[in-house]
C-alpha positions as a Markdown table, in Angstrom:
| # | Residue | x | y | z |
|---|---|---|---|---|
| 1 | Unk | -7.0 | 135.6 | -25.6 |
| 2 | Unk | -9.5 | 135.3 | -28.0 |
| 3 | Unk | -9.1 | 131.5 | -29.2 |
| 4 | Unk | -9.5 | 130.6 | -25.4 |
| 5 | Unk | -12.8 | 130.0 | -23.9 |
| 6 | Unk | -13.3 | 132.5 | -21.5 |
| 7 | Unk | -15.2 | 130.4 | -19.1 |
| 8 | Unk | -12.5 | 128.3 | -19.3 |
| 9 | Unk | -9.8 | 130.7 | -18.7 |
| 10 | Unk | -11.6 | 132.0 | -15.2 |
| 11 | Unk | -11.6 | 128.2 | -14.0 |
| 12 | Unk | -8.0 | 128.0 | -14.7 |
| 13 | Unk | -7.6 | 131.4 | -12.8 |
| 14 | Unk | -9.3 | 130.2 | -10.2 |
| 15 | Unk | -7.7 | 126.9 | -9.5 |
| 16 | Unk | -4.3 | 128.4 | -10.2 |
| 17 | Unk | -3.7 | 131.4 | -8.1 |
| 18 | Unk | -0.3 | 132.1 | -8.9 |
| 19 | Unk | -1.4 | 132.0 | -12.8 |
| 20 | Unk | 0.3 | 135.8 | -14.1 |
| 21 | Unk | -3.2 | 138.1 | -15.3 |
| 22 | Unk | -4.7 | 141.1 | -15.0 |
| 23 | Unk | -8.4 | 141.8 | -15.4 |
| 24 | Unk | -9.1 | 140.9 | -18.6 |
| 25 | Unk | -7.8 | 137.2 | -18.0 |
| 26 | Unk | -4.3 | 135.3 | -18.1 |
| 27 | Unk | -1.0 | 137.5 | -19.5 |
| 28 | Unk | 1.3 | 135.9 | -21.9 |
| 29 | Unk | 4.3 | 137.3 | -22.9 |
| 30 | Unk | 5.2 | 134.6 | -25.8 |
| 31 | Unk | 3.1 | 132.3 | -27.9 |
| 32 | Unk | 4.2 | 129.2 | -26.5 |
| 33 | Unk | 2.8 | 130.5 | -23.1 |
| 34 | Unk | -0.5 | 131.0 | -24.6 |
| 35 | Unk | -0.3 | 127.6 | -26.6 |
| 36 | Unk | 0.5 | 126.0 | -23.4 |
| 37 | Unk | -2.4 | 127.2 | -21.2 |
| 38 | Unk | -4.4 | 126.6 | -24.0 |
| 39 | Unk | -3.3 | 123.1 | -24.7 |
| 40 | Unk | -3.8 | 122.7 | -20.7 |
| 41 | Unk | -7.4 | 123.5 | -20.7 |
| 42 | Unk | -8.5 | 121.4 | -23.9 |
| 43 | Unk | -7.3 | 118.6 | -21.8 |
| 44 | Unk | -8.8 | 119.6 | -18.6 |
| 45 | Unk | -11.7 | 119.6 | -20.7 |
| 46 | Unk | -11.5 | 116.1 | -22.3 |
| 47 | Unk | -11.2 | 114.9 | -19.0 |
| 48 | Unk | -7.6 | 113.8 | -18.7 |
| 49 | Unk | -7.0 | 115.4 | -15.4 |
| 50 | Unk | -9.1 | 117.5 | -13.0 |
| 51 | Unk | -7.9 | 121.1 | -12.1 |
| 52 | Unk | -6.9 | 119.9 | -8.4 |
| 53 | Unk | -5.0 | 117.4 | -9.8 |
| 54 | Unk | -3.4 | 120.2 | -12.1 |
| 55 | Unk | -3.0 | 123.0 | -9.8 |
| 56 | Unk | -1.5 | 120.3 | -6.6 |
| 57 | Unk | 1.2 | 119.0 | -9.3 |
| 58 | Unk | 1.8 | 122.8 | -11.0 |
| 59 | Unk | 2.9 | 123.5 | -7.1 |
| 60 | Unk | 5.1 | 120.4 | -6.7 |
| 61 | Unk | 7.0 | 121.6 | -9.5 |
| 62 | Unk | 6.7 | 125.4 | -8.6 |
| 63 | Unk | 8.4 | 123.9 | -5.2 |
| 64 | Unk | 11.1 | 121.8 | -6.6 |
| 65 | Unk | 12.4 | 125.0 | -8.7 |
| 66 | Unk | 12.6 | 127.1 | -5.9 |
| 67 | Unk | 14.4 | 124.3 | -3.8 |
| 68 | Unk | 17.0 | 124.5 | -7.1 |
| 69 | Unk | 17.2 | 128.0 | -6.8 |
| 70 | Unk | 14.8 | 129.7 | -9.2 |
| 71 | Unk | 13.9 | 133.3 | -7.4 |
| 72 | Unk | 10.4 | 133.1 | -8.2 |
| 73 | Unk | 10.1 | 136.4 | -9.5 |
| 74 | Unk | 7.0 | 134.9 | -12.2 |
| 75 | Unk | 9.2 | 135.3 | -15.0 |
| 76 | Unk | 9.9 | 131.5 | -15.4 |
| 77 | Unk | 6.3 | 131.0 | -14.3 |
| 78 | Unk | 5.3 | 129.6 | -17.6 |
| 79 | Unk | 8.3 | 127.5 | -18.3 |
| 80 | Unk | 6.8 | 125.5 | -14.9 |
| 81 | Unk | 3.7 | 125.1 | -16.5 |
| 82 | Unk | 5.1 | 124.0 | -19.3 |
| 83 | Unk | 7.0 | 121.2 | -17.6 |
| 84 | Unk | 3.8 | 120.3 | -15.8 |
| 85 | Unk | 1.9 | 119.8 | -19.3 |
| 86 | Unk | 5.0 | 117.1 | -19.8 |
| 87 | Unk | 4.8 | 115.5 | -16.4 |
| 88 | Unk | 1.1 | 115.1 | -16.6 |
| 89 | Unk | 0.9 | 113.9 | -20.2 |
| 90 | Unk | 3.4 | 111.6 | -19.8 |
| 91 | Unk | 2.1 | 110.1 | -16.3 |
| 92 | Unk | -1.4 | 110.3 | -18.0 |
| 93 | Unk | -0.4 | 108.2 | -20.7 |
| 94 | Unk | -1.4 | 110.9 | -23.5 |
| 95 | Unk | 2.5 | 110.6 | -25.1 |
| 96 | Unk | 5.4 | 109.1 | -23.2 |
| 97 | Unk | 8.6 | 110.9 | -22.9 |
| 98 | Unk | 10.6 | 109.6 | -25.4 |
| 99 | Unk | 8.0 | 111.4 | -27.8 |
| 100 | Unk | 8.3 | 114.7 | -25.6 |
| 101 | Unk | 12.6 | 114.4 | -26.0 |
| 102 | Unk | 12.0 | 113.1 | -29.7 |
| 103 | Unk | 9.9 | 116.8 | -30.4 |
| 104 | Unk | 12.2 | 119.1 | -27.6 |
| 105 | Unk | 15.6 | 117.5 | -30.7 |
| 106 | Unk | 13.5 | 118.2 | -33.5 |
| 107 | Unk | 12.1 | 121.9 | -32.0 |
| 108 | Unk | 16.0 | 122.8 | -31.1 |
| 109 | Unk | 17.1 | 121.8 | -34.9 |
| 110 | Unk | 14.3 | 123.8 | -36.5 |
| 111 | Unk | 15.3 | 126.2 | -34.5 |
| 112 | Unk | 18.9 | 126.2 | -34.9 |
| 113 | Unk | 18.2 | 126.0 | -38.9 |
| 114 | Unk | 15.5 | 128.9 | -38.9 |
| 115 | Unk | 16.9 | 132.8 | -39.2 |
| 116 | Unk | 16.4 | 134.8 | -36.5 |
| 117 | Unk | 13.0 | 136.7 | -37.0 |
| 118 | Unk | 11.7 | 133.6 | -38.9 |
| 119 | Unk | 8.8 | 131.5 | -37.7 |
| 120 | Unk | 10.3 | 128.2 | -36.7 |
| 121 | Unk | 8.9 | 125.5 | -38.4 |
| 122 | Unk | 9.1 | 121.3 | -38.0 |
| 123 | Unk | 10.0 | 119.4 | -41.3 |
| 124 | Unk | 10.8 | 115.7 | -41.4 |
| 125 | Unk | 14.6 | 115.8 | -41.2 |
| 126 | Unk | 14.4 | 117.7 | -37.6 |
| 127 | Unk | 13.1 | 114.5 | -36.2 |
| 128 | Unk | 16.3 | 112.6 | -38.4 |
| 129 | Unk | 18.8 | 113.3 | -35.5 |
């Protein structure tokens, strides 16, 4: 956790209760999890949204996944977070959702090009779909 601010981090804790840690701070068990929460705070702290405003629509989606069916055992815990970040950019105005499909294409055809055990990386031609 050591590119995250850990000031910032404790606020996020704080407003986000369900947020998976242990005592040193937030867990992560992938590097998109991490690059998430920390994309999350930089625009808390620019001012884009305010951490009640975060934390009341992390819950509305927490509670629309468990309405589908997810068990809520915190393993898909970041993946709602993740679909938060999307919501609230999007309703936010800070990229619309044709850019968030336009990079989910070009991610899945990086990704689909890229051998396993390789870092996944966006060229040109992934957004050429």
């Amino acid at each position: 956790m050591s590119s995250i601010d850990p000031a910032a981090a404790r606020r996020a804790l704080d407003a986000n209760p369900g947020l998976p840690a242990d005592s040193q701070g937030p867990v992560f068990h992938e590097p998109w999890q991490a690059q998430a929460f920390a994309m999350t705070l930089a625009l808390h702290a620019k001012g884009v949204f305010a951490w009640s405003e975060w934390a009341a629509m992390l819950g509305e989606t927490i509670k629309a996944a468990q309405a589908a069916g997810d068990p809520d055992t915190g393993e898909t815990y970041y993946n709602h977070w993740l679909a938060t970040l999307e919501r609230m950019t999007a309703e936010k105005a800070v990229t619309t959702r044709a850019d968030l499909t336009a990079y989910r294409d070009a991610w899945e055809h990086a990704a689909a090009r890229t051998p396993h055990g390789r870092p996944i990386e966006l060229k040109a031609d992934d957004f050429e779909r």
